[in-house]
N, C-alpha and C positions, 0 to 999 in steps of 0.2 A: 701444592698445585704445580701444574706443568709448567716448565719454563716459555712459554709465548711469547714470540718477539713480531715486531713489524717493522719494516724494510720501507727506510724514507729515505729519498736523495740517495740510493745505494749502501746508506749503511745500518745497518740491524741493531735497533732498540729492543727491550725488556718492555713489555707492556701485557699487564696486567687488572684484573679489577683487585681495588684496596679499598678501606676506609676513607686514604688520603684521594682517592681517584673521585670517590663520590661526594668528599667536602669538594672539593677540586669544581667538579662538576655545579654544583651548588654555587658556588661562588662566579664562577663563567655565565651560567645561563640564568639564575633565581630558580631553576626548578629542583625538585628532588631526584634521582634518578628513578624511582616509582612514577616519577610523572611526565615521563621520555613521550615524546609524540610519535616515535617508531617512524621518523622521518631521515632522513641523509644527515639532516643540520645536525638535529639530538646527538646522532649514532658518533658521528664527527665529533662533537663538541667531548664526548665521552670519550670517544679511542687516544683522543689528544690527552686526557685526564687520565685515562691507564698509564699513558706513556711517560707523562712527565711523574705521576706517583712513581711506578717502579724505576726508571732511571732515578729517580733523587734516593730509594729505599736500596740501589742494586748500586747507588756510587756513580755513575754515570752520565757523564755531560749531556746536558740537552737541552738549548736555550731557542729552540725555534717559539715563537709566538702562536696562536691558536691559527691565525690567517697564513702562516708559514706553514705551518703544518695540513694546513686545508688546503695551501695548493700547492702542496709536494706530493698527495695522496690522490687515488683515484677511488670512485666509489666500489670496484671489486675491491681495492686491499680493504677496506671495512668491510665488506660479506667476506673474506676469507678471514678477518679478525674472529667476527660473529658465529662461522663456523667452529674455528679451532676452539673458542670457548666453550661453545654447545658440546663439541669433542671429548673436552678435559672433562667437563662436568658429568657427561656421561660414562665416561671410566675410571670414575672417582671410587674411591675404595669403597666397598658397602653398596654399589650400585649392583644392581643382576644384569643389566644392559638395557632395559625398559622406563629409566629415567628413574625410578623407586629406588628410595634408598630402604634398606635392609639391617636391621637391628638384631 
């Protein structure tokens, strides 16, 4: 996967979806991330759980709290998170460029 980072208080974290991001997630909200309301909160609650997943799996210090991290952030850095992931995943090896993966 592509390396994706987001840019809080000026300095650039590794943030990713993981396993550890969607227990993460899980443990923060009670929901599962299948069960995201596609709301700012969710979207939030989640980018903050990519973030602290891949900085803990990349080594890298990151002790903001979920309310620190929500108001360091603005609602475009989550649509430009949500873009680069649709991004990645769409130029994922196997892809023809039409979201289809290819066997």
């Amino acid at each position: 996967m592509k390396n994706i980072e987001i840019v809080v208080n000026g300095k650039a974290y590794p943030c990713r979806q993981t396993m550890g991001a969607m227990l993460r997630f899980k443990r923060e909200t009670g929901k599962e991330v299948t069960e995201m309301s596609g709301g700012l909160s969710d979207a939030c609650a989640y980018l903050y759980c990519c973030t602290v997943s891949a900085c803990k799996a990349d080594g890298v210090e990151f002790s903001m709290s979920l309310m620190e991290f929500a108001d360091s952030i603005a609602p475009d850095d989550v649509g430009g998170w949500v873009e680069a992931v649709n991004a990645t995943a769409a130029n994922a090896p196997g892809d023809d460029g039409d979201g289809e993966k290819k066997s």
